[in-house]
VOBA-1610 file (N, C-alpha, C; in pm, whole numbers, padded with zeros to 5 digits, always signed):
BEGIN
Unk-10608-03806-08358Unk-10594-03662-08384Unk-10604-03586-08252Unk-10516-03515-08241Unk-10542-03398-08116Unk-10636-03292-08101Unk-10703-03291-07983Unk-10769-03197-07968Unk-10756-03068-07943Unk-10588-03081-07947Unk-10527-02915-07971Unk-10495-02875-07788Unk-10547-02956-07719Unk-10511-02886-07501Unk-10381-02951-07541Unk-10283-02855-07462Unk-10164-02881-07391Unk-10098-02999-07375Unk-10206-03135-07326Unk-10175-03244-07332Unk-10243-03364-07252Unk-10254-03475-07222Unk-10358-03583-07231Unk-10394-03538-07063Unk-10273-03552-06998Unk-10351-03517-06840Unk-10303-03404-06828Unk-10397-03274-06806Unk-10383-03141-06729Unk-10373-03109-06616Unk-10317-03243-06551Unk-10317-03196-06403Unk-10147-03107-06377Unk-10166-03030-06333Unk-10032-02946-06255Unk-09943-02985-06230Unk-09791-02990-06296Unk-09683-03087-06270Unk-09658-02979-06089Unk-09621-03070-06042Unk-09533-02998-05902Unk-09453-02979-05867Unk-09340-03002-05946Unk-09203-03038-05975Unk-09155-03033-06105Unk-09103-02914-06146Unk-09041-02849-06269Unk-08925-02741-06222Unk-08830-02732-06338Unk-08755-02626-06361Unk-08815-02511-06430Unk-08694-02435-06393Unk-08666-02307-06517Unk-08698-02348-06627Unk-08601-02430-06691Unk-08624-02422-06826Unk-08714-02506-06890Unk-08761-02652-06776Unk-08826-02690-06813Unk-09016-02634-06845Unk-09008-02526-06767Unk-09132-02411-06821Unk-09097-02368-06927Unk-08983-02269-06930Unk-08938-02233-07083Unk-09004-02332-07201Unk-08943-02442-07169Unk-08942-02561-07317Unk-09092-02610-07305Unk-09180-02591-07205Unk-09302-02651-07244Unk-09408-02545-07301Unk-09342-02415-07230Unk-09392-02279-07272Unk-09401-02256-07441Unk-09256-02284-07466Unk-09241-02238-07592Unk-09346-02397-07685Unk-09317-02512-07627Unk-09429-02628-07713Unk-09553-02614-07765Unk-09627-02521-07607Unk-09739-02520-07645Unk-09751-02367-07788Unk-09697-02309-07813Unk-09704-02208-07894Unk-09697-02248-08038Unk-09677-02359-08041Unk-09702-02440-08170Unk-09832-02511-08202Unk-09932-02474-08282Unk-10026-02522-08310Unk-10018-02658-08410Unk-10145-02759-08382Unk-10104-02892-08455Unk-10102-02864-08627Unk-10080-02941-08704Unk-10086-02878-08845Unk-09959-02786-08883Unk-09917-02716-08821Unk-09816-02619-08849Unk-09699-02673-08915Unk-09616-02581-09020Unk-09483-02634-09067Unk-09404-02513-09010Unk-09275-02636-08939Unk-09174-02578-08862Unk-09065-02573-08892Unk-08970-02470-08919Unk-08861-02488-08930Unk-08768-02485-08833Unk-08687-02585-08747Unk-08655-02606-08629Unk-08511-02574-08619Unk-08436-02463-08568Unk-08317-02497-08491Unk-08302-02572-08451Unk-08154-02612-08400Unk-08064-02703-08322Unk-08057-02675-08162Unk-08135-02747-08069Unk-08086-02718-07961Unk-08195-02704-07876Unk-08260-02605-07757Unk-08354-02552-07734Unk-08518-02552-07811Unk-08493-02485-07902Unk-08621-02476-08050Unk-08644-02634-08087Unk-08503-02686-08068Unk-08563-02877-08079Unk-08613-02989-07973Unk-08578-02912-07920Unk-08668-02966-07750Unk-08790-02897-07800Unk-08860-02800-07788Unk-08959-02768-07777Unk-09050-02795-07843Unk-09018-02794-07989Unk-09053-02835-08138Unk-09118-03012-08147Unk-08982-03075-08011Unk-09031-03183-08071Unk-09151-03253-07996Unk-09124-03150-07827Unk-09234-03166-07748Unk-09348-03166-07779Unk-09374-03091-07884Unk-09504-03025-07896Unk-09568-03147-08018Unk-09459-03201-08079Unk-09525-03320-08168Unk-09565-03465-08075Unk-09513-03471-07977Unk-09509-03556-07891Unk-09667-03560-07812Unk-09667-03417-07817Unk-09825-03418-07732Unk-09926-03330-07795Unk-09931-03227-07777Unk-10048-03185-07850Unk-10054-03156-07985Unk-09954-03150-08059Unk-09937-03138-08199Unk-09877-03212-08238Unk-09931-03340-08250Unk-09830-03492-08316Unk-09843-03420-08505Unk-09969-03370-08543Unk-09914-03354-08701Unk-09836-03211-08739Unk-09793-03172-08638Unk-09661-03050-08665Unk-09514-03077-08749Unk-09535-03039-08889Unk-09471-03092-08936Unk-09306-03003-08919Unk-09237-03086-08899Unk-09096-03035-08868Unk-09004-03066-08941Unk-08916-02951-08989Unk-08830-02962-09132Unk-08685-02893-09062Unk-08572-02964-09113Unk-08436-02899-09054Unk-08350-02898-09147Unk-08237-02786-09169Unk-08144-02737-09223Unk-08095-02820-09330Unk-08067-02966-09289Unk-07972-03035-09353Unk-08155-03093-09477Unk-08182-03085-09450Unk-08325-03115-09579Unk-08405-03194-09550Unk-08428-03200-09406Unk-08504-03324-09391Unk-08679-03272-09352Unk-08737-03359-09434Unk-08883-03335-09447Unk-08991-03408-09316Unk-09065-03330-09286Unk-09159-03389-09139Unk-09058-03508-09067Unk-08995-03476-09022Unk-08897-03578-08940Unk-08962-03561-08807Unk-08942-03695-08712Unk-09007-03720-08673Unk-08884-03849-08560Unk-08794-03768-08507Unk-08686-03790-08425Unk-08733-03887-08292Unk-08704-03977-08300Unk-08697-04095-08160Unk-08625-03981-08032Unk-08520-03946-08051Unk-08428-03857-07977Unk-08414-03736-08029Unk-08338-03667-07967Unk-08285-03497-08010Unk-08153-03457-08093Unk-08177-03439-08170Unk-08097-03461-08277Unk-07928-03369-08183Unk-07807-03409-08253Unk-07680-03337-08179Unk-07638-03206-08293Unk-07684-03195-08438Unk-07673-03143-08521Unk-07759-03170-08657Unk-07729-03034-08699Unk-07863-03065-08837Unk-07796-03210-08916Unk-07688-03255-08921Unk-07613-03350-08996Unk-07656-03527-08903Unk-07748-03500-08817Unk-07768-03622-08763Unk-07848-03731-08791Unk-07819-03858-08804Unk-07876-03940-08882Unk-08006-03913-08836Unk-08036-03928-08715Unk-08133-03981-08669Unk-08280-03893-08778Unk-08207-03753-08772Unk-08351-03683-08870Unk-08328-03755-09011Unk-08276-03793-09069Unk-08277-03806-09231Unk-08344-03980-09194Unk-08320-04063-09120Unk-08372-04187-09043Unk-08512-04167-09068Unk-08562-04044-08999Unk-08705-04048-08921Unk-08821-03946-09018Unk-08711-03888-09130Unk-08786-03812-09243Unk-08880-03887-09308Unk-08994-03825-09408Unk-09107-03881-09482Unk-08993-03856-09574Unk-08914-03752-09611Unk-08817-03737-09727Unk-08674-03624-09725Unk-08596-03676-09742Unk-08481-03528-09728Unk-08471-03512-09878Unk-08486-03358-09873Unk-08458-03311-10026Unk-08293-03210-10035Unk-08218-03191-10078Unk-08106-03104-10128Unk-08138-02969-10000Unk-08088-02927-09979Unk-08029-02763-09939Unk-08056-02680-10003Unk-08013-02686-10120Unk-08109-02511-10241Unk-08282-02596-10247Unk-08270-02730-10234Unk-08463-02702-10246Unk-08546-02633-10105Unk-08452-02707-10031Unk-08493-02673-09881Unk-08505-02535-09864Unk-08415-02449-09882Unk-08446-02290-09871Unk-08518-02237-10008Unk-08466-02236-10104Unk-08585-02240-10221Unk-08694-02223-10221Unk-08709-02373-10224Unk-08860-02402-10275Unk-08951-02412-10143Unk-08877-02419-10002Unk-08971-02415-09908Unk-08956-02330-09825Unk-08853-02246-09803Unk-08833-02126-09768Unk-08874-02014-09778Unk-08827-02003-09881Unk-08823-01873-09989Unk-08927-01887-10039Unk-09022-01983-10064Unk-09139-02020-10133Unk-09242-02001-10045Unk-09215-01922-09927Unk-09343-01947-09859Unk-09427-02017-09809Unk-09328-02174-09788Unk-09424-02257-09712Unk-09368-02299-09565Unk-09315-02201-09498Unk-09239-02295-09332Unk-09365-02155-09307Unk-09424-02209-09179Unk-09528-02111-09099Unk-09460-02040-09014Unk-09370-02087-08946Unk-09289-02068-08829Unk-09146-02103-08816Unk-09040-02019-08810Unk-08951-02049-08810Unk-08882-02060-08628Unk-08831-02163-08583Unk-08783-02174-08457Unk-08623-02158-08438Unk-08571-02059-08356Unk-08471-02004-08347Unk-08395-01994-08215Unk-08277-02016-08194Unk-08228-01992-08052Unk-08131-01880-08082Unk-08045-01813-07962Unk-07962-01703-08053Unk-07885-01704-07884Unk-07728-01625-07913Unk-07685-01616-07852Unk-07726-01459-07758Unk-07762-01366-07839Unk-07814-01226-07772Unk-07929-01212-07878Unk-08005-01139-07779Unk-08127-01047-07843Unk-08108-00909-07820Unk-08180-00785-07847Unk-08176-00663-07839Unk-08369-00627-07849Unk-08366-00513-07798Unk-08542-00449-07799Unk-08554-00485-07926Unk-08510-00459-08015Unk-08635-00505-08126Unk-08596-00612-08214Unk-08565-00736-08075Unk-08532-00908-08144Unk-08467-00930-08286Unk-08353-00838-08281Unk-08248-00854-08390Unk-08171-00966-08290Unk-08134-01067-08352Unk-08036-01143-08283Unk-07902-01209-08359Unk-07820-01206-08232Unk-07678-01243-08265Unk-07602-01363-08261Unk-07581-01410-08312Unk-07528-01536-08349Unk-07362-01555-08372Unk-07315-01408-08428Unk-07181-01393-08508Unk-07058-01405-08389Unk-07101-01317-08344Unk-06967-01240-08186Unk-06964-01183-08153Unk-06911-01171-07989Unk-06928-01109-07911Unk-06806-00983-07924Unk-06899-00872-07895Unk-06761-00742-07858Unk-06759-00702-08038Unk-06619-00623-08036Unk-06605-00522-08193Unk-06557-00658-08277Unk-06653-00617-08402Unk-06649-00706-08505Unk-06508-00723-08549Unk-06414-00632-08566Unk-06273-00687-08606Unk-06158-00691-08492Unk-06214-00716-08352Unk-06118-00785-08221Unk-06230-00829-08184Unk-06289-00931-08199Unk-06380-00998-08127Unk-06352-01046-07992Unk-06412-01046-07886Unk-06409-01114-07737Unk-06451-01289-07763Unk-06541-01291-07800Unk-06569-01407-07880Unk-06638-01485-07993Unk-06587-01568-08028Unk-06615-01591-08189Unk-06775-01701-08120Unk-06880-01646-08188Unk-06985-01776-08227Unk-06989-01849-08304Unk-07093-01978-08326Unk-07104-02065-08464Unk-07128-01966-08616Unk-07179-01858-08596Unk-07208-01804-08711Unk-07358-01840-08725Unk-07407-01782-08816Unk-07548-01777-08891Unk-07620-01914-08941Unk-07540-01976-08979Unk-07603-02109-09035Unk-07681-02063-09141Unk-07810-02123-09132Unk-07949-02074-09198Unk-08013-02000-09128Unk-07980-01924-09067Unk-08066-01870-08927Unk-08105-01742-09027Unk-08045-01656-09047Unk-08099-01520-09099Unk-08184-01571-09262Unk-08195-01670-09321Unk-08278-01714-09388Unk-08421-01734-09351Unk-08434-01822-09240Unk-08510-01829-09149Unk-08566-01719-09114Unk-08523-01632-09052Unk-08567-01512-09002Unk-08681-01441-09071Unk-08553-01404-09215Unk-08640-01355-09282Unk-08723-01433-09390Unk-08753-01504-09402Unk-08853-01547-09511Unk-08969-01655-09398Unk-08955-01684-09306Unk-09051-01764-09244Unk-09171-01681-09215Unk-09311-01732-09165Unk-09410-01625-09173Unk-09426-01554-09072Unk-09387-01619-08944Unk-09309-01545-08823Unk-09217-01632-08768Unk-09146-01578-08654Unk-09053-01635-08584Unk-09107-01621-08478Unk-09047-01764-08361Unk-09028-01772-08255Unk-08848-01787-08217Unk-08855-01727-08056Unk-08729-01710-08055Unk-08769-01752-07894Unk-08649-01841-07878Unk-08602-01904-07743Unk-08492-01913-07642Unk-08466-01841-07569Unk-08384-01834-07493Unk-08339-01824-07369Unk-08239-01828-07301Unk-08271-01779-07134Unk-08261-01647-07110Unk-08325-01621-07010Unk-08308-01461-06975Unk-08182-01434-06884Unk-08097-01323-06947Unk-08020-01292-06851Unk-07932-01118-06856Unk-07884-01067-06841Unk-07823-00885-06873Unk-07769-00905-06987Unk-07682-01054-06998Unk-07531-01034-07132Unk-07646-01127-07251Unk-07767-01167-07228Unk-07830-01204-07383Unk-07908-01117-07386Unk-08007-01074-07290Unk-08125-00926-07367Unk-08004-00791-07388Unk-07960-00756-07445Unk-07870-00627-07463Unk-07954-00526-07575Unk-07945-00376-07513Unk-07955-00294-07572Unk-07965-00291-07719Unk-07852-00322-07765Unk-07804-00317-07891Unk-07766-00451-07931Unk-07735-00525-07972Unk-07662-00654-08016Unk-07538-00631-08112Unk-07419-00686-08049Unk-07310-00621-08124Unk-07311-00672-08276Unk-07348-00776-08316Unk-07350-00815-08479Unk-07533-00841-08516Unk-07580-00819-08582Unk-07672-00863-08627Unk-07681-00988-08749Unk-07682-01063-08694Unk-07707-01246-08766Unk-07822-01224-08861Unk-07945-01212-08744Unk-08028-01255-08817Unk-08171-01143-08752Unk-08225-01077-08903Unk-08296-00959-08872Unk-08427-00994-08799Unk-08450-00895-08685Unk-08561-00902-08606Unk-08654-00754-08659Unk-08623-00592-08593Unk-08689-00532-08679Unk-08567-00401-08704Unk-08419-00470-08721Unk-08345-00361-08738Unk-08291-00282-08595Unk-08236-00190-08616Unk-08129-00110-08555Unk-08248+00042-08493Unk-08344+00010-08590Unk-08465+00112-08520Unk-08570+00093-08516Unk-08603-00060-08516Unk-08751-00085-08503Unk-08803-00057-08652Unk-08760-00056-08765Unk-08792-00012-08865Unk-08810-00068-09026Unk-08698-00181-08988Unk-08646-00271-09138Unk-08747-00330-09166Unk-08826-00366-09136Unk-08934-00434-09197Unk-09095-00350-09269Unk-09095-00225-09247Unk-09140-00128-09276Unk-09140-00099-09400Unk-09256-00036-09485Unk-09233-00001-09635Unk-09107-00091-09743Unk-09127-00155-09711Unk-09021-00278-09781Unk-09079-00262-09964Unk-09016-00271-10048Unk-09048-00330-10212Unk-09178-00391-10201Unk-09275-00399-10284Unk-09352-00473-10280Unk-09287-00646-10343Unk-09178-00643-10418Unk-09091-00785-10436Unk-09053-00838-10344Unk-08972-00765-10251Unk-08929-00783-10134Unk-09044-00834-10013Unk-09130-00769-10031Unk-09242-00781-09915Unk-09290-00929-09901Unk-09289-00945-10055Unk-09411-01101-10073Unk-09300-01136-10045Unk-09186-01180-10042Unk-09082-01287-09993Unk-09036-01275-09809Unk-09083-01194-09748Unk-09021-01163-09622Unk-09175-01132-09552Unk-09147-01229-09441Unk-09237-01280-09350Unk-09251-01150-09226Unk-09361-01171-09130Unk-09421-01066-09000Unk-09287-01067-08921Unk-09138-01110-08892Unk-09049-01137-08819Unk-09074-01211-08674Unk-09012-01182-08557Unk-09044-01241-08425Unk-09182-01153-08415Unk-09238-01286-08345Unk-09381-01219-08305Unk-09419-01325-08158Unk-09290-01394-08117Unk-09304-01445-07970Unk-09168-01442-07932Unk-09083-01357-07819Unk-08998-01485-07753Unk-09018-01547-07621Unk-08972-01635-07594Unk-09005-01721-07504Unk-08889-01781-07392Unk-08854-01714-07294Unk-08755-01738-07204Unk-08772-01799-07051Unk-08699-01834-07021Unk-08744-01904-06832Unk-08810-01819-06738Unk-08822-01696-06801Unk-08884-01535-06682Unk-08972-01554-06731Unk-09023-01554-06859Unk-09119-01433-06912Unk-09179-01482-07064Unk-09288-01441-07143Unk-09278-01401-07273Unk-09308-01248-07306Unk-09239-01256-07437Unk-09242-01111-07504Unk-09275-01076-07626Unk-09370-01015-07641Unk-09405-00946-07830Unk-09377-00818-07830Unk-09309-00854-07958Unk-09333-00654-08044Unk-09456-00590-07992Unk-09418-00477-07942Unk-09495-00383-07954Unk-09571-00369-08123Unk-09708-00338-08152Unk-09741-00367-08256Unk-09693-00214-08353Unk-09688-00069-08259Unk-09644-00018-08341Unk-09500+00034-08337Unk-09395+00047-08237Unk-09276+00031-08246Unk-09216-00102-08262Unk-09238-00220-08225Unk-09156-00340-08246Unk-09063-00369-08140Unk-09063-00255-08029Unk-08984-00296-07894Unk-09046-00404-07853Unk-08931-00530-07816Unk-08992-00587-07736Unk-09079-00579-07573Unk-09178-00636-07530Unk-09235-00628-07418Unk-09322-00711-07340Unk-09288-00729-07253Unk-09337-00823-07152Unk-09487-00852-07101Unk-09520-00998-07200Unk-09692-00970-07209Unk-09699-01079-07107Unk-09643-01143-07026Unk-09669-01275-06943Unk-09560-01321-06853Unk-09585-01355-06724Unk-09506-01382-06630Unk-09497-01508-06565Unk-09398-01617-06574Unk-09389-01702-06540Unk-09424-01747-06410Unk-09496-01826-06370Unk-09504-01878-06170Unk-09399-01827-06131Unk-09404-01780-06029Unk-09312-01736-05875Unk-09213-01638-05962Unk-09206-01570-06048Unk-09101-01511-06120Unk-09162-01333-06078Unk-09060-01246-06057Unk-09121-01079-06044Unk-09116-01024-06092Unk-09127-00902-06127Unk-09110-00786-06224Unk-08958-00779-06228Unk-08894-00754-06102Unk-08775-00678-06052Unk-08666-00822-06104Unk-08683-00926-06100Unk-08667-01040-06184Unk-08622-01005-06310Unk-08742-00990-06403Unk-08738-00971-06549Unk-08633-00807-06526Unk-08660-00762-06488Unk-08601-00615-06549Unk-08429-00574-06465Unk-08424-00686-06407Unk-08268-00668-06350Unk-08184-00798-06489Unk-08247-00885-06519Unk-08255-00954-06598Unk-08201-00903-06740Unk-08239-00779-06778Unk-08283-00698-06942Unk-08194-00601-06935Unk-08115-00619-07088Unk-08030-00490-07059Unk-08084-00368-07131Unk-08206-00305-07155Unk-08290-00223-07131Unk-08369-00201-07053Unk-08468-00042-07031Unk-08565-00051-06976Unk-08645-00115-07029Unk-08681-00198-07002Unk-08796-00291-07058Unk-08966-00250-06993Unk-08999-00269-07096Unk-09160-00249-07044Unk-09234-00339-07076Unk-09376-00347-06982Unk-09453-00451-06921Unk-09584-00390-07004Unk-09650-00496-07067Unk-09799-00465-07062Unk-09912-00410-06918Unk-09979-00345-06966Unk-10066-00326-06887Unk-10111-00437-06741Unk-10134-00540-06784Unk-10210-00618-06727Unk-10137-00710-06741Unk-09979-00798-06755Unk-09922-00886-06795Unk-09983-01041-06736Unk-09995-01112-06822Unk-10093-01237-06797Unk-09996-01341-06705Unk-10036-01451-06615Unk-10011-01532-06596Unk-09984-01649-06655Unk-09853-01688-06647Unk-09817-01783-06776Unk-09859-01932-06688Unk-09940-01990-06761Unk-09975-02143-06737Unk-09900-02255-06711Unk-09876-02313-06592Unk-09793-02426-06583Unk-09773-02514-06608Unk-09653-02608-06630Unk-09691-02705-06731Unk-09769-02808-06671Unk-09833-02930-06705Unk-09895-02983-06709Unk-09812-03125-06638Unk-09839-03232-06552Unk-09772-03364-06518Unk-09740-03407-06658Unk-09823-03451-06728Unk-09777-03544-06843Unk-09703-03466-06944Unk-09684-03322-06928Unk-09585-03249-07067Unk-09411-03286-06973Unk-09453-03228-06881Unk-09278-03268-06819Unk-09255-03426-06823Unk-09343-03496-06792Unk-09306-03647-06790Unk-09220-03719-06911Unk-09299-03614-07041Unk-09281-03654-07175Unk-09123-03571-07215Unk-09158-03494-07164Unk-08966-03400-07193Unk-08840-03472-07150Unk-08886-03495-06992Unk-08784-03578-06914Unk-08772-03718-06976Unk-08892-03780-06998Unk-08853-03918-07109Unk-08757-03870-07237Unk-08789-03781-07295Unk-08753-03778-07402Unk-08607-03698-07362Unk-08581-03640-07308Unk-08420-03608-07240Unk-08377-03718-07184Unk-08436-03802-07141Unk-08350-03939-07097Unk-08314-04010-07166Unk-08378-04047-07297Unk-08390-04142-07411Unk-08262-04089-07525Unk-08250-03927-07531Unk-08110-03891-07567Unk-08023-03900-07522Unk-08000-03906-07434Unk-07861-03896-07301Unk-07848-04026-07355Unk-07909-04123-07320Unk-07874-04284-07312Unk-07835-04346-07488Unk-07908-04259-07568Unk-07880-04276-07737Unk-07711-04220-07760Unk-07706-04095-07698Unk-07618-04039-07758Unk-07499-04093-07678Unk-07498-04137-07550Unk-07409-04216-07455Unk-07332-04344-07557Unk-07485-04392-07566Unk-07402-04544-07637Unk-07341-04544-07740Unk-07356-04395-07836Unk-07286-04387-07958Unk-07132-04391-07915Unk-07113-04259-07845Unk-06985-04231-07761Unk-06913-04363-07721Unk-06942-04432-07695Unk-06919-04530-07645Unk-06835-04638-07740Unk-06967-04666-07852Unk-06907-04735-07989Unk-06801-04673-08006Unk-06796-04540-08033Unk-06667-04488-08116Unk-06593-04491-08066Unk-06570-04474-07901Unk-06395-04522-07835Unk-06379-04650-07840Unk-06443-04736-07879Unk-06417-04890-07825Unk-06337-04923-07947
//
């Protein structure tokens, strides 16, 4: 059982990336015990990091129905064997959002998105005017399910001008609305089914929470060697900083050791598949 630290040796990796802070950043924000509902991609690096080391009983559940899975590698899509392989159980799609969704049992929903906006509405749909699009995205998936019915969200991404935007040209999947507001005085029917929304995101600069009483996002923590003038050339708002913005903790030798294993161990899985199938 884990004792819940970061991970077995705390000594100071010395040699990390960008994102590899991002992805250990966002790991540790997962407590052990927790049920996760994991995106594809980013949110599954992080998700799975965090079972790997300090939260081995984080139970992790994905789109296609698969129950506490528990992935050798990183999955290429919710349709990949390897999770339905490594599941305690895959159940159907309407049970999956249903009965564990909608039912109030994922703690945390994990999310990547193509844009965010101040108050972590994010976009998934496309870029530019909805009927001449500049470009078409994957679409929503389960993502705005997620959003809204999980008990909060985490949201993961890189920082850059064309993903933090002002506004977000489509809204996918609800953060707190178009004014900081949608989640406000809701039905009391409505209420018990729809979760606190984003209440972390987590990018290679920075992390950020709602403001508790507008819901703008804002900058509570600053990555090693990263600046203000960084984050805010970065944001396509004025963005604002907490008071006192904390120093974000570095990762640890043995959390990167375990990422980079576990990014190596996919490359070489997903290589040899490639491989089978042209031969």
């Amino acid at each position: 059982m884990s004792d819940g630290s970061p991970g077995h040796d705390n000594t100071t990796a010395h040699d990390y990336t960008a994102t590899e802070m991002m992805t250990v950043t966002a790991s540790r924000a997962l407590t052990n015990g927790t049920t996760c509902f994991v995106g594809i991609g980013l949110p599954s690096e992080a998700a799975n990091l965090a079972r790997l080391t300090h939260a081995p009983d984080t139970v992790l559940i994905y789109e296609s129905g698969t129950l506490q899975t528990r992935p050798d590698v990183l999955p290429l899509s919710i349709g990949d064997g390897e999770l339905c392989d490594t599941a305690l159980s895959t159940v159907s799609v309407p049970e999956m959002f249903r009965y564990w969704l909608q039912g109030g049992r994922v703690d945390v929903g994990f999310l990547g998105t193509a844009q965010i906006d101040r108050y972590a509405n994010l976009n998934t749909t496309l870029i530019g005017d909805y009927r001449e699009p500049k470009v078409r995205l994957p679409g929503g998936g389960g993502a705005p399910e997620i959003a809204t019915n999980s008990r909060e969200v985490f949201v993961m991404i890189k920082h850059s001008a064309r993903a933090f935007v002002e506004e977000v040209d489509f809204i996918t999947s609800l953060g707190f609305g178009r004014d900081g507001r949608a989640r406000d005085d809701l039905h009391p029917e409505t209420a018990r089914h729809t979760g606190r929304g984003p209440t972390l995101v987590i990018t290679d600069l920075c992390l950020m929470r709602p403001d508790p009483d507008t819901h703008e996002l804002v900058v509570t923590s600053i990555h090693p060697g990263v600046t203000r003038e960084q984050i805010i050339e970065a944001t396509g708002w004025s963005v604002r900083f907490v008071n006192a913005p904390e120093a974000t903790p570095e990762p640890s030798a043995h959390e990167v050791q375990v990422l980079r294993e576990l990014k190596a161990r996919t490359e070489r899985h997903h290589a040899g598949h490639h491989e089978e199938a042209s031969a």
